[in-house]
N, C-alpha and C positions, 0 to 999 in steps of 0.2 A: 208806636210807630218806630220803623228801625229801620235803618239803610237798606234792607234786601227788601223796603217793601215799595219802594222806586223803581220808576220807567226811564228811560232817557231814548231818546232815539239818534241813531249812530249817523252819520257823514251821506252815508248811501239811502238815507230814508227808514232803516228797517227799526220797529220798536226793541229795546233789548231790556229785559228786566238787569235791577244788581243783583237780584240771589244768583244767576249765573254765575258771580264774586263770591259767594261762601263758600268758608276756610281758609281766603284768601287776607292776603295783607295787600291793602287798596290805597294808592295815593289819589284824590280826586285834584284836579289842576284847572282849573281857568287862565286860557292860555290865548295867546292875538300871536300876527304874525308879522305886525309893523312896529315891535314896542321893541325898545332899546334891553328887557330882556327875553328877545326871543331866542336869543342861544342857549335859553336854559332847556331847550328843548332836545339839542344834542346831551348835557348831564343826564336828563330825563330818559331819554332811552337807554342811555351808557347802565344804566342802575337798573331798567329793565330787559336789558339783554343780561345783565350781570345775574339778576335773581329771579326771573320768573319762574326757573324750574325749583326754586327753591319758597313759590307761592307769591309775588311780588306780583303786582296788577299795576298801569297805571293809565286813569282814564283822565285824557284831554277832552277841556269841554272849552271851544273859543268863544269870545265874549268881546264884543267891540261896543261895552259900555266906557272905555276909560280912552280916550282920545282917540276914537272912531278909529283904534290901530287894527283891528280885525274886519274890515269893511267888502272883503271877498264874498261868493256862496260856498259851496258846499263842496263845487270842484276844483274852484281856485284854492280853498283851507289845504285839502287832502293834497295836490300839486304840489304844494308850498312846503307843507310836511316830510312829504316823502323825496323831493327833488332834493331839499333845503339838507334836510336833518335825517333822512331815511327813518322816519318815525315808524314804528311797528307795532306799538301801544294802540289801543280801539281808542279813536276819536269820535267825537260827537257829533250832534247839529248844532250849532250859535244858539247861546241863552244870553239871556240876563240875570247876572248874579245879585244882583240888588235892585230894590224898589219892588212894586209891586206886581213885575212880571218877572220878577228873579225866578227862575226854575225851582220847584220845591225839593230837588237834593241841594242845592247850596241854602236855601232857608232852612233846612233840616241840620245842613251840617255849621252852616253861623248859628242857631240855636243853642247847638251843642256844646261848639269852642268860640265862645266870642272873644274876640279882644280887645284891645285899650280902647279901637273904634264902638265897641257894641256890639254889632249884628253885621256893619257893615265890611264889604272887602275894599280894602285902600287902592288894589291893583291887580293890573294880570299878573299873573305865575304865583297866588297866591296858592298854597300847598294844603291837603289836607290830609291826615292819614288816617285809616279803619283798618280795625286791628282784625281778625281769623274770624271774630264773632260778632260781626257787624258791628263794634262799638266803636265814633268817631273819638281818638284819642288824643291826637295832636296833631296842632293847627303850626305852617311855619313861612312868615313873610313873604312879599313878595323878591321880595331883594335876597333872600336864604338861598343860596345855589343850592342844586339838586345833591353836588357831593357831602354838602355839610349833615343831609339829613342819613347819610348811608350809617353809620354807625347806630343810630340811633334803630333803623329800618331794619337791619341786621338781629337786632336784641331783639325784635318782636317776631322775628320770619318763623 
């Protein structure tokens, strides 16, 4: 089982596979729009206006499992996005990243990269990146601004 073999469905309803994402370099994000960092959401696009033409993806998935900060639906998310931060990256529908209604690309990708927690994510804007060849490579805090990881995203594009 490998990242391209996911579903997720986008903001508007419609199902989208990730192989749509092969050959791509993919940051996956669990993101809210009331959490102290949701300006990581302007870095977040900055890096994908910077690099998409150079294979850079970055798919927001909101989550109002971590103090009920994503508590919107689906028209209020994308408002807040695009009003907020002019987000242009494919946003999702609200999951659960943890427990047992966690969406199975976040169970697939904590499988992959766990950290100090295990399996669990501590918070929103936790990061995850999938390298050209669907393979989840590195995982980066929720507190890791989006600039810190460019250097790093750059070496793999």
């Amino acid at each position: 089982m490998g990242f391209y073999t996911f579903e997720a469905e986008r903001l508007d309803g419609t199902l989208e596979s990730m192989e749509k994402y092969k050959g791509k370099t993919v940051v996956v994000v669990n993101t809210a729009s009331k959490c102290g960092l949701t300006p990581q959401y302007e870095g977040l696009e900055a890096l994908y206006k910077e690099y998409k033409e150079k294979g850079l993806v970055i798919l927001g998935f909101p989550c109002n499992q971590f103090g009920n900060q994503e508590p919107g639906n689906a028209d209020d998310i994308q408002e807040f996005c695009q009003v907020n931060y002019g987000v242009g990256f494919p946003m999702f529908a609200k999951i659960d990243v943890n427990g047992r209604s966690a969406h199975p690309i976040f169970k697939y990708l904590k499988s992959e990269l766990g950290s100090l927690l295990g399996g669990k994510i501590k918070w929103n804007f936790t990061k995850f990146v999938i390298d050209k060849t669907g393979k989840p490579v590195k995982r980066f805090g929720s507190t890791k601004q989006p600039e810190a990881m460019e250097s790093y995203l750059k070496s793999i594009l």
